[in-house]
N, CA, C and O atoms as a MOPAC input file, in Angstrom:
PM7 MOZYME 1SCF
protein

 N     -7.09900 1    59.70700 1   135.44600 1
 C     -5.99000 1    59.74500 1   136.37500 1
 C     -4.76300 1    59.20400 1   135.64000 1
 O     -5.01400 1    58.31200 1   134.82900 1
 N     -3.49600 1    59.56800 1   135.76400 1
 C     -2.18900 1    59.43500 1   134.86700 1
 C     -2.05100 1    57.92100 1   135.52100 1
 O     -2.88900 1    57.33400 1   136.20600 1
 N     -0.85700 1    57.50600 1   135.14100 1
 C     -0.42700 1    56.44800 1   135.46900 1
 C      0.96700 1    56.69600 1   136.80300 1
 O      1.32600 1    55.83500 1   137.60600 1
 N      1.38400 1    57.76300 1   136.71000 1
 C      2.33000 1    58.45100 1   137.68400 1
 C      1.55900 1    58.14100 1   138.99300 1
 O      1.80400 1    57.31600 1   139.87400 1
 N      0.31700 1    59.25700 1   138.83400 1
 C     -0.49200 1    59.25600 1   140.06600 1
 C     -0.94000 1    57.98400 1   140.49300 1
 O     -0.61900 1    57.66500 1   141.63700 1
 N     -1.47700 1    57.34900 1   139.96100 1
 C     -2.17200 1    55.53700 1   140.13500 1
 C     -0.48200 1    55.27700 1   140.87600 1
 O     -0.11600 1    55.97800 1   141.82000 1
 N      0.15200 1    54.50200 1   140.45300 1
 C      1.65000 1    54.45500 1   140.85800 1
 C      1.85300 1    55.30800 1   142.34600 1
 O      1.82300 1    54.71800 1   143.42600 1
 N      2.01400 1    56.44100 1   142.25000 1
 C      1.92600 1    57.40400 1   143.74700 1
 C      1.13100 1    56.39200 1   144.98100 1
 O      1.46800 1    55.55700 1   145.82100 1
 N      0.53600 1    56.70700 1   144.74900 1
 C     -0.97300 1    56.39400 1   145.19100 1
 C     -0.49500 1    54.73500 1   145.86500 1
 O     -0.23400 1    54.47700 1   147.04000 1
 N     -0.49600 1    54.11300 1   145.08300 1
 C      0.45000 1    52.63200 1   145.45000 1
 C      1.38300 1    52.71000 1   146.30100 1
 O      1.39900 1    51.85100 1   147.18300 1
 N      2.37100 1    53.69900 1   146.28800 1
 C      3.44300 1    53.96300 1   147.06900 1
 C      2.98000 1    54.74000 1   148.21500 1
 O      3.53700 1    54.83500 1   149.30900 1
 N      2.07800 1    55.19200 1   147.89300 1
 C      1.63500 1    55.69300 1   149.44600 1
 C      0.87100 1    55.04000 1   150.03400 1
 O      0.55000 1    55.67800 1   151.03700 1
 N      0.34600 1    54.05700 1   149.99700 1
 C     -0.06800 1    53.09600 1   150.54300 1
 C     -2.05100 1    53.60500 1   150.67000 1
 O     -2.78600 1    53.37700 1   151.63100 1
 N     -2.38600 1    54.23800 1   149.49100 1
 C     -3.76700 1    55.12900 1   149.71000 1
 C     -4.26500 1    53.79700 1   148.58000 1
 O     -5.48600 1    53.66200 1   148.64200 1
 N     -3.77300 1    53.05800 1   147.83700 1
 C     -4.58500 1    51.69200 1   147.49900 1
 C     -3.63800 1    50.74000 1   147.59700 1
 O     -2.43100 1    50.97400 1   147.64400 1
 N     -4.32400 1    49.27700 1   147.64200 1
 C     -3.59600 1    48.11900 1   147.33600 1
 C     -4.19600 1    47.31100 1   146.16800 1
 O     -5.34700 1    47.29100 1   145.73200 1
 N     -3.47900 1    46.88500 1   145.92300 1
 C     -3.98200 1    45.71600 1   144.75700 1
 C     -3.14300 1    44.38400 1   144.39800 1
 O     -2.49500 1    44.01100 1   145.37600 1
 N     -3.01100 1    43.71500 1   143.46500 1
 C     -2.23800 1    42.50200 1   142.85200 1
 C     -2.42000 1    42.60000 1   141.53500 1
 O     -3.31100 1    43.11700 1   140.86100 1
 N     -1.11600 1    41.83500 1   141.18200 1
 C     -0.81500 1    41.91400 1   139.80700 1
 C     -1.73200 1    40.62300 1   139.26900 1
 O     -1.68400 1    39.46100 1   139.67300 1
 N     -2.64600 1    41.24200 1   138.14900 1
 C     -3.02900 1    40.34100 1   137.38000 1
 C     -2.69800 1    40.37800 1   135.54300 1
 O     -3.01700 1    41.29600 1   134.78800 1
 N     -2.00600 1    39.14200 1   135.18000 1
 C     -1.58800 1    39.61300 1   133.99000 1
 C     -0.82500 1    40.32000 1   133.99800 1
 O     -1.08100 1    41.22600 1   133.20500 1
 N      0.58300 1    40.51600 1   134.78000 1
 C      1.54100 1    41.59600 1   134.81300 1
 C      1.19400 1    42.70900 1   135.05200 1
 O      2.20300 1    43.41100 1   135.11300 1
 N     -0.05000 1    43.50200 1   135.29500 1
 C     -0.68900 1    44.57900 1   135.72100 1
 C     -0.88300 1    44.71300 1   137.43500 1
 O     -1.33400 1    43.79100 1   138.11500 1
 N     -0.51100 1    45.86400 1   137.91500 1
 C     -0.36500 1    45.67600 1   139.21000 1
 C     -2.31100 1    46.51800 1   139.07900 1
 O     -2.51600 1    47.62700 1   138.58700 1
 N     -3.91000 1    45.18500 1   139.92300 1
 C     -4.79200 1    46.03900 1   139.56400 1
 C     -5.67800 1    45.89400 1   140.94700 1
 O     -5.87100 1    44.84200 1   141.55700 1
 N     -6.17100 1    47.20700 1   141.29600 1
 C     -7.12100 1    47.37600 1   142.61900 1
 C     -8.75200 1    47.18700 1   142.77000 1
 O     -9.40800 1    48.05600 1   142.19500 1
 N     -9.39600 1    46.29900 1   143.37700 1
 C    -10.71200 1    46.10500 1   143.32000 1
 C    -11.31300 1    47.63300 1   142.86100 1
 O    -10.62800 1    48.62900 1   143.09700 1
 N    -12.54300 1    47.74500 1   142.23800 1
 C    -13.02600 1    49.43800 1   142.30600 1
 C    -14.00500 1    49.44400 1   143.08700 1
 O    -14.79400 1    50.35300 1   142.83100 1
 N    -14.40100 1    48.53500 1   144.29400 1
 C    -14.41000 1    49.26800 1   145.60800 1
 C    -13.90100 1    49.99400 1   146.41500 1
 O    -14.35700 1    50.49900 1   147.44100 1
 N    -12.61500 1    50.06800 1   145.79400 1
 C    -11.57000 1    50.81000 1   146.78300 1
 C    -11.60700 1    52.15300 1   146.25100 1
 O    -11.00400 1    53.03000 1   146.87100 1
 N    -12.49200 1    52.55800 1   144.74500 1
 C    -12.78000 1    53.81100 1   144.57300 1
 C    -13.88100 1    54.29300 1   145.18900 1
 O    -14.60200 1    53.50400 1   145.80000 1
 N    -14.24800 1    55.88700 1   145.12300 1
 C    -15.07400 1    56.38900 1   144.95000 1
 C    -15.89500 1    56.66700 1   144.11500 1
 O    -15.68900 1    56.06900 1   143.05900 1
 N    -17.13400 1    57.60800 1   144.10900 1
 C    -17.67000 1    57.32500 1   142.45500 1
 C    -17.10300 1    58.40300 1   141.67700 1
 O    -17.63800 1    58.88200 1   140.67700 1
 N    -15.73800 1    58.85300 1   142.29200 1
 C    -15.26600 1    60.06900 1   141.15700 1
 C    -14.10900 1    59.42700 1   140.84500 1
 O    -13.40500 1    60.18900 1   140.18200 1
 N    -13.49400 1    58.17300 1   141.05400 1
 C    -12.68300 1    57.21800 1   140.59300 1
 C    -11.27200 1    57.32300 1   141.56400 1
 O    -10.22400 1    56.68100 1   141.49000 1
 N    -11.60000 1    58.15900 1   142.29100 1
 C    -10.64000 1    58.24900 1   143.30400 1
 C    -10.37900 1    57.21200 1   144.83100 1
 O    -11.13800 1    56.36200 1   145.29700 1
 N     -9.26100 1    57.59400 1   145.25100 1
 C     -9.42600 1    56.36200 1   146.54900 1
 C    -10.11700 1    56.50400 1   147.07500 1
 O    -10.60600 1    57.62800 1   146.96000 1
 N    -10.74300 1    55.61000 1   148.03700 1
 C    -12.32000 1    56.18100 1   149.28200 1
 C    -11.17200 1    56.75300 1   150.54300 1
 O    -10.24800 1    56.11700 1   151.04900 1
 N    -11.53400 1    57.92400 1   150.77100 1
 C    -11.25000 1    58.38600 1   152.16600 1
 C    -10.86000 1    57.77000 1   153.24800 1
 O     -9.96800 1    58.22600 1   153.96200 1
 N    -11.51100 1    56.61200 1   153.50500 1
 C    -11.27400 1    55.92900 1   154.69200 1
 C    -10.59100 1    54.73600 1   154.76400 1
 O    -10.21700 1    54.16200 1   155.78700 1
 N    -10.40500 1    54.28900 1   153.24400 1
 C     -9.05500 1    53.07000 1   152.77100 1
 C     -7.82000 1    53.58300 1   153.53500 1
 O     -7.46800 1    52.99100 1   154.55500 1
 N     -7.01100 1    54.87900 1   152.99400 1
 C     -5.56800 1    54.57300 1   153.31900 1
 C     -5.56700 1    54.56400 1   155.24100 1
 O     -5.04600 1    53.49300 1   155.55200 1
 N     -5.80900 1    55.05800 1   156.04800 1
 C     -5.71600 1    54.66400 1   157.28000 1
 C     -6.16200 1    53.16700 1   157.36500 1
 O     -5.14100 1    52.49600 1   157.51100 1
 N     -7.05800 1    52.52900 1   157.34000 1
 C     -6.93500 1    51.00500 1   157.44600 1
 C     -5.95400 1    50.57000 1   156.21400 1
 O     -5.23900 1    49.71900 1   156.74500 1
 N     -5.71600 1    50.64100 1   155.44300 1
 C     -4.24400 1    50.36700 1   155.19100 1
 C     -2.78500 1    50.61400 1   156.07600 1
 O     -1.83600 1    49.83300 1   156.15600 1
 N     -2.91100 1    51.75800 1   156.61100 1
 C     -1.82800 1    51.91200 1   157.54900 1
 C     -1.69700 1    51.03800 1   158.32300 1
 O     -0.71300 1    50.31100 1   158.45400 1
 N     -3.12100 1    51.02100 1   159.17500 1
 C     -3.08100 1    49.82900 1   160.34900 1
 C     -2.41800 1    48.55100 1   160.26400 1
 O     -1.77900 1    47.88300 1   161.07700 1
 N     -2.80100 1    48.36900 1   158.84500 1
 C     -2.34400 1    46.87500 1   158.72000 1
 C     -1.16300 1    46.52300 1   158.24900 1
 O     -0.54300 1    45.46000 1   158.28400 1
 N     -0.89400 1    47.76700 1   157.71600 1
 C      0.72100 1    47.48100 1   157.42000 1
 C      1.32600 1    47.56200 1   159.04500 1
 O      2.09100 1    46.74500 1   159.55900 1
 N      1.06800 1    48.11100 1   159.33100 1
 C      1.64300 1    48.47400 1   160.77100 1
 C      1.77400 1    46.96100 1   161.48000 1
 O      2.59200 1    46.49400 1   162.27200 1
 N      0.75900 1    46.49700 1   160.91800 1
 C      0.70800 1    45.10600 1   162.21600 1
 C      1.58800 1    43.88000 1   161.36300 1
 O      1.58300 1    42.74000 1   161.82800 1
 N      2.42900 1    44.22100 1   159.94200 1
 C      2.96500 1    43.25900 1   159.15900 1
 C      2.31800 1    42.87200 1   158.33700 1
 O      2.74700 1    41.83500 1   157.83100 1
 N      0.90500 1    43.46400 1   157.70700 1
 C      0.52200 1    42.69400 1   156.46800 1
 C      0.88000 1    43.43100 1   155.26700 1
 O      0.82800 1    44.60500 1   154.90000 1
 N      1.36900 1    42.00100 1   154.65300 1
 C      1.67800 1    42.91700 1   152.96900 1
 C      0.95300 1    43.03900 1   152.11600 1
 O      0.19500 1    42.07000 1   152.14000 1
 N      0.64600 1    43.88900 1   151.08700 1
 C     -0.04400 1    43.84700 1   149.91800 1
 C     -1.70000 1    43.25300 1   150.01200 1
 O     -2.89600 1    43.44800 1   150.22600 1
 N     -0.27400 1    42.12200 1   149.54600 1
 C     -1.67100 1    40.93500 1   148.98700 1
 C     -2.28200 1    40.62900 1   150.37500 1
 O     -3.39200 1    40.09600 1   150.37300 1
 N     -1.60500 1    40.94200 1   151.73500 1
 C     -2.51300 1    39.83500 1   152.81600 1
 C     -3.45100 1    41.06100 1   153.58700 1
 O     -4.09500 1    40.86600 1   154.61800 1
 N     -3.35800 1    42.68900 1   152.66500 1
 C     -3.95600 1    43.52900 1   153.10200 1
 C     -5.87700 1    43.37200 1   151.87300 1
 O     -7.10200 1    43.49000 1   151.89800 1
 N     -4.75900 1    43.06100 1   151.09300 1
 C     -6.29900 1    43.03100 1   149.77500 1
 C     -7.27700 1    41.59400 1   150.41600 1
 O     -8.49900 1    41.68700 1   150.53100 1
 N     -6.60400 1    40.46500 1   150.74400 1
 C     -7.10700 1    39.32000 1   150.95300 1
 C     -8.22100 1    40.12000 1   151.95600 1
 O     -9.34800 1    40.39800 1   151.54600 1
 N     -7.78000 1    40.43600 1   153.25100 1
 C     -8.44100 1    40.82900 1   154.07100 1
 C     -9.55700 1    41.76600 1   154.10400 1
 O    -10.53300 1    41.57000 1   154.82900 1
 N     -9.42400 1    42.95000 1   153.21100 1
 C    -10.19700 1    43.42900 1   152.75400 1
 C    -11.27000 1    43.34400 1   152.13300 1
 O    -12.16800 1    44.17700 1   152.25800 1
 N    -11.35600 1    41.98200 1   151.11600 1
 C    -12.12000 1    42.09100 1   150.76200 1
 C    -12.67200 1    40.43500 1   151.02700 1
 O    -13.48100 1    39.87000 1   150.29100 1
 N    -12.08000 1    39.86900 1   152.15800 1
 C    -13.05700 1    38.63100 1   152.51300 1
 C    -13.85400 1    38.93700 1   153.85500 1
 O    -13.53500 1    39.80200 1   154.67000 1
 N    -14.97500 1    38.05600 1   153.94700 1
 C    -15.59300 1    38.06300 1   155.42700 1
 C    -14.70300 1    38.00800 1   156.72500 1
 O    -13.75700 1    37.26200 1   156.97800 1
 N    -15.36400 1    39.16800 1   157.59000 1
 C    -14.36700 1    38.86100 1   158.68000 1
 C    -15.75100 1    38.89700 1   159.91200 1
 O    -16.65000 1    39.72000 1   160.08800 1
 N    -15.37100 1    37.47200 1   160.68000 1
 C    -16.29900 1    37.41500 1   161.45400 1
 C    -17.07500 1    38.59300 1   162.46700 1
 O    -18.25700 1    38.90200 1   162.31700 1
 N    -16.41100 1    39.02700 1   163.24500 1
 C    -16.52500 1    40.02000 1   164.07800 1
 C    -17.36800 1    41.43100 1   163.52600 1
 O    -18.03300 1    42.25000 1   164.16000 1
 N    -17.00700 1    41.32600 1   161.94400 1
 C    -17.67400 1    42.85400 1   161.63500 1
 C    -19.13400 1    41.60900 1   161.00200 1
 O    -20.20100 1    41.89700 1   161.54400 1
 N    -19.21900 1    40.61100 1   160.18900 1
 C    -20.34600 1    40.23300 1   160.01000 1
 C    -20.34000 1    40.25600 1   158.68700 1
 O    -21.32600 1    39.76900 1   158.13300 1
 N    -19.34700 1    40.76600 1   157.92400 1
 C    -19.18100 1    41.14800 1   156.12500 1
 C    -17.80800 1    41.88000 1   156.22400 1
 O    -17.23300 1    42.26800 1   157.24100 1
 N    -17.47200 1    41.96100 1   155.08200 1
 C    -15.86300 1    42.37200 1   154.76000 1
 C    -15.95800 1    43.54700 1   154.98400 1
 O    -16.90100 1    44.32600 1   155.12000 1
 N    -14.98200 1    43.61300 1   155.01300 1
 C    -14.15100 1    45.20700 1   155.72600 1
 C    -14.07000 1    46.43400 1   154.85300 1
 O    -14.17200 1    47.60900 1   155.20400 1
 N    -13.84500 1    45.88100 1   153.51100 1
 C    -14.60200 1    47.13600 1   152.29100 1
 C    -16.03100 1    47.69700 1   152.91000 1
 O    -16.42800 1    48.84800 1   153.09000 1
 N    -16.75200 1    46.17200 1   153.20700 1
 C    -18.06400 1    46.64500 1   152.64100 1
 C    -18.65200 1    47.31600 1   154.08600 1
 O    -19.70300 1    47.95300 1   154.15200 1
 N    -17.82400 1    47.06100 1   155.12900 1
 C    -18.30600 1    47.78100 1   156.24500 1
 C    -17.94900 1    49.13400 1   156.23600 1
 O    -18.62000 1    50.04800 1   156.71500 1
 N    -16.63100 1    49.25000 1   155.55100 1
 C    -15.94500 1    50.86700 1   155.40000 1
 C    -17.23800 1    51.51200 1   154.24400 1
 O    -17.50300 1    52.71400 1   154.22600 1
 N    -17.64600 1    50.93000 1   153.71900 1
 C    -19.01700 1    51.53700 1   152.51600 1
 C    -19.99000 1    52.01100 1   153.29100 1
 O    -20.74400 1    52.93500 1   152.98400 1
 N    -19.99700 1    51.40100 1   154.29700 1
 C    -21.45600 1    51.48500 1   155.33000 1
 C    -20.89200 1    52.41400 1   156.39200 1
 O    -21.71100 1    52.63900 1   157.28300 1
 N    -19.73100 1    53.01000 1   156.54000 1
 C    -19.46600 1    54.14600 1   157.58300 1
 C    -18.99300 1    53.74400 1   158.54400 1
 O    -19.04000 1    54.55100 1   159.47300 1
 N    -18.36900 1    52.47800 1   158.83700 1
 C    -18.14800 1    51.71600 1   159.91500 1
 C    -16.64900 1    51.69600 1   159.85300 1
 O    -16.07800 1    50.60600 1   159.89600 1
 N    -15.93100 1    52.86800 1   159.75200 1
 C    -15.00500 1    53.07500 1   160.19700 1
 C    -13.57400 1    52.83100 1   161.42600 1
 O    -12.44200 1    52.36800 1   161.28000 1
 N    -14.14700 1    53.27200 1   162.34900 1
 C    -13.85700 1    53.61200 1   163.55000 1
 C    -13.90700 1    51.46000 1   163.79200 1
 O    -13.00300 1    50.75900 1   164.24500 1
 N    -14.88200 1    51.14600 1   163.43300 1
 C    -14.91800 1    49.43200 1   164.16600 1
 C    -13.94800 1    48.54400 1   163.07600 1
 O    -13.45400 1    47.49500 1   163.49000 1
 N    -13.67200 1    49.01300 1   161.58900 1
 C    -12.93900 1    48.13700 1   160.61700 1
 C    -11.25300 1    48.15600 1   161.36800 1
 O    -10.48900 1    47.20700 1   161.54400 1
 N    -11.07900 1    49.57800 1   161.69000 1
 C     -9.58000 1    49.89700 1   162.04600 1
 C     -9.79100 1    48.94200 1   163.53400 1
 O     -9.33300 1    47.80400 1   163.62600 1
 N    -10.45600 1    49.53100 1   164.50000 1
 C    -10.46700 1    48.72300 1   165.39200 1
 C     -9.92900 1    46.79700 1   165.54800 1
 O     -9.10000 1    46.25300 1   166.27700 1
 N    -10.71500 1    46.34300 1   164.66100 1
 C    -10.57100 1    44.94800 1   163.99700 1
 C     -9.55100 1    44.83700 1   163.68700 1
 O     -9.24600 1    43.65000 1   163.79800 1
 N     -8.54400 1    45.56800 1   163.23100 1
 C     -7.54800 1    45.41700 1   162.38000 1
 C     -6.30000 1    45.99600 1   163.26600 1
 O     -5.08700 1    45.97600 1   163.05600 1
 N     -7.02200 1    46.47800 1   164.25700 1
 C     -5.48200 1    46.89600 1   165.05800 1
 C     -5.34000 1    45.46700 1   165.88500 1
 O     -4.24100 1    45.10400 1   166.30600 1
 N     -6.25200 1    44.87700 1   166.03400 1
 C     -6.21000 1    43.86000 1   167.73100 1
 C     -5.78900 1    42.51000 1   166.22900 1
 O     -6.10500 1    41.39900 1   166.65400 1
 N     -5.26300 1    42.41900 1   164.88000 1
 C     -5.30900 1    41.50300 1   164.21000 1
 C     -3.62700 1    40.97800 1   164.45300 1
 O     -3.09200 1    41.98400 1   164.91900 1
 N     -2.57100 1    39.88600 1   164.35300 1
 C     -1.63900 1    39.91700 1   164.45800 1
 C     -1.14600 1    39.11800 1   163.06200 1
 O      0.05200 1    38.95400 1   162.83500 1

């Protein structure tokens, strides 16, 4: 994948990540196994931008425990649990 597209992709809000080492870089859970975004990332990204989280307080969330689902919100979006991660994340303020 170019560096244009990675970049795009950022701006469209289809991954998030943080700069480490001056590198702006995204967990690779947030890929697929063809190295692409997972399908069901950029809408729960939307959500949460929607509700005011930035960036970093979208990655935090993502990838820590959140009570209600029982395990993080990656790892529930891995497991098909879609429909309940966004849910979680709309009622979040």
């Amino acid at each position: 994948m170019s560096v244009s597209r990675v970049r795009r992709l950022f701006d469209d809000h289809a991954l998030v990540g943080a700069k480490v080492a001056g590198a702006l870089r995204t967990p690779s859970v947030f890929l697929d196994v063809d190295g692409q975004p997972r399908s069901d990332l950029r809408g729960t990204i939307t959500v949460l931008h929607d509700n005011g989280f930035s960036d970093e307080e979208t990655l935090d969330w993502l990838m820590s425990t959140e009570e209600s689902l029982a395990t993080s919100p990656i790892e529930a979006l891995r497991a098909g649990r879609k429909a309940e991660v966004r849910r979680v994340a709309q009622g979040l303020l």
